[in-house]
Structure formats: structure tokens, C-alpha cells
N, C-alpha and C positions, 0 to 999 in steps of 0.2 A: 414518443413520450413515455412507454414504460418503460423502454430500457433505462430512461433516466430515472424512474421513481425506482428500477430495481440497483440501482448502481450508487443512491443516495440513502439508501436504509442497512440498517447493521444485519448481520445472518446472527443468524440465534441457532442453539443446538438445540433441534425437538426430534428427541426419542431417533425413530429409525427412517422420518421421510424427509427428504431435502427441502425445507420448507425457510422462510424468512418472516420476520415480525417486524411492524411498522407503527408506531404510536399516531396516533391521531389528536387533533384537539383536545380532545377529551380524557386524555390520557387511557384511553380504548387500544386495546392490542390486536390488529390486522394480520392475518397470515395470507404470504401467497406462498407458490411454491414455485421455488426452482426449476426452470424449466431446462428437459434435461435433452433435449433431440428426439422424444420415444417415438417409435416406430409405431406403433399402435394408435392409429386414427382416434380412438373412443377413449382414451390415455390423454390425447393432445384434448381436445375438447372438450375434455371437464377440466383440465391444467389451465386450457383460456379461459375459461367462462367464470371459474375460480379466481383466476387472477384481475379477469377485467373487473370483477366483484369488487377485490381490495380498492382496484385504481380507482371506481367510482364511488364506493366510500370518500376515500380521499379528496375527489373534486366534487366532494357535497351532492350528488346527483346520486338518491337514497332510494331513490323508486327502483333508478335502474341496480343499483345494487342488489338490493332486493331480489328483482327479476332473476340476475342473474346468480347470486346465491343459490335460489331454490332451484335454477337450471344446474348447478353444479352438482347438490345434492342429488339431483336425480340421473344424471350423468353417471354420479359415483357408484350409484346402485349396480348400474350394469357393468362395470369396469373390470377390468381382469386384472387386477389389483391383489396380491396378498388381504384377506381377510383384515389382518390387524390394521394394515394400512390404510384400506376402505375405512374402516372406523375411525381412526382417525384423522384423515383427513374430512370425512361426515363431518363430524363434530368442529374442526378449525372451519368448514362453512359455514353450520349454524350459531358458530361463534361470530361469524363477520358478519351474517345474516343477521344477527342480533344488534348487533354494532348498528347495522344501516337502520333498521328497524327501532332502536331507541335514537339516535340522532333526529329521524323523522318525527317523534314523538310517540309512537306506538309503543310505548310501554310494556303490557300488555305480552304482546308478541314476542318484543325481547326478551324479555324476562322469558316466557317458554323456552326461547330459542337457546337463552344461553342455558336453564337449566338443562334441556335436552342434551346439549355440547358433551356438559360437566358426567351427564349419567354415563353417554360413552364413552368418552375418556376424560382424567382426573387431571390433564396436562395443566402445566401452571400457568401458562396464558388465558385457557379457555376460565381455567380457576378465579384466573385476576379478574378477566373479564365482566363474570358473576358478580363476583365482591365488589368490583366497581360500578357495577350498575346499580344493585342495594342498594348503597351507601350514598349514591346520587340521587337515588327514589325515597331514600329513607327508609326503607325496611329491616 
């Protein structure tokens, strides 16, 4: 089932990691990322737990999303990852982390999350993200 949802979304060109975007109902912007064969076990595992994030966004199941956002994020912490990279992909988690979390209603939460995204990096999805959640809260 992902490889269908990765094989029916457009690749989008973000900065320097292999990453794809996904519009959702909402007009909300999803990043997974490209999955590349890494050899590094703690590499694949926050790549899954990242990606199965988007997928359940996508099929409305916002809890596990969630879950598994904030398992990503902390995945990425320990990852042996380029620095830059680490941050940014942080930030496209707590971007989708925010996604699942205003879908559910939690406000709130989202709005932390995507503001958090935006402070580490200024990518224009995580941007959009922001803007279009304001705009749908009214602030």
C-alpha cells in the first residue's frame, strides 16, 4: 500500500535530502522521504516510522500519526545523519506531526509543532504549513 501512495504523489525538490510532498485534504503539505536501501539500521527506522507518519495522516488515523511522528523525531535525534540533515528532516516531522495533530483538533499542539518546524528550518512547505494553519484558525 505505500509503495502505491509513494508512486502517486509528485517529488518535489527540498534542499539537500531525498524527501517527497503530499497534499492532503486540507491542503496541508506531508513529507516522506525517499527511501534509499541505507545500510544503517537507525537510518531505516526513523525513514519507516517517518514515512508510515505521512501514510497515516493520509488514512485519517491521526493518533497513530502522531505516535509515530514523535517516534521519528526521536529516532532522528540519535541518527548518524549530517547535522543539517538531522534538522531538517526534525522539522518536516514536526511539520506532519502538526498536520496530524490539527486534523485531530488539537490545535494547540499544532500550532507548537509547526511553529517549532519553521524555527529549524525556514523550508517553504514547513512555511506553508504554518500559514495555512493560521489562516484556518484565524490568527
Amino acid at each position: 500500500m505505500f509503495k502505491t501512495l509513494v508512486t502517486t504523489i509528485a517529488l518535489s525538490s527540498l534542499l539537500t535530502c531525498s524527501a517527497m510532498a503530499v497534499a492532503n485534504q486540507a491542503d496541508y503539505k506531508l513529507m516522506v522521504i525517499e527511501q534509499a536501501h541505507s545500510s544503517n539500521d537507525v537510518n531505516s527506522t526513523y525513514e519507516n516510522a517517518f514515512n508510515r507518519c505521512a501514510l497515516s495522516v493520509k488514512e485519517k488515523n491521526f493518533s497513530e500519526a502522531e505516535s509515530l511522528c514523535t517516534e521519528a523525531i526521536s529516532l532522528l535525534s540519535t541518527s548518524k545523519v549530517p547535522g543539517y540533515k538531522r534538522r531538517e528532516l526534525t522539522s518536516f516531522a514536526l511539520s506532519n506531526r502538526g498536520v496530524a495533530r490539527i486534523m485531530s483538533e488539537n490545535d494547540t499542539a499544532a500550532l507548537s509543532d509547526f511553529y517549532e518546524a519553521v524555527q529549524i528550518s525556514k523550508n517553504e512547505l514547513v512555511n506553508h504549513n504554518l500559514t495555512r494553519a493560521k489562516q484556518n484558525l484565524a490568527l
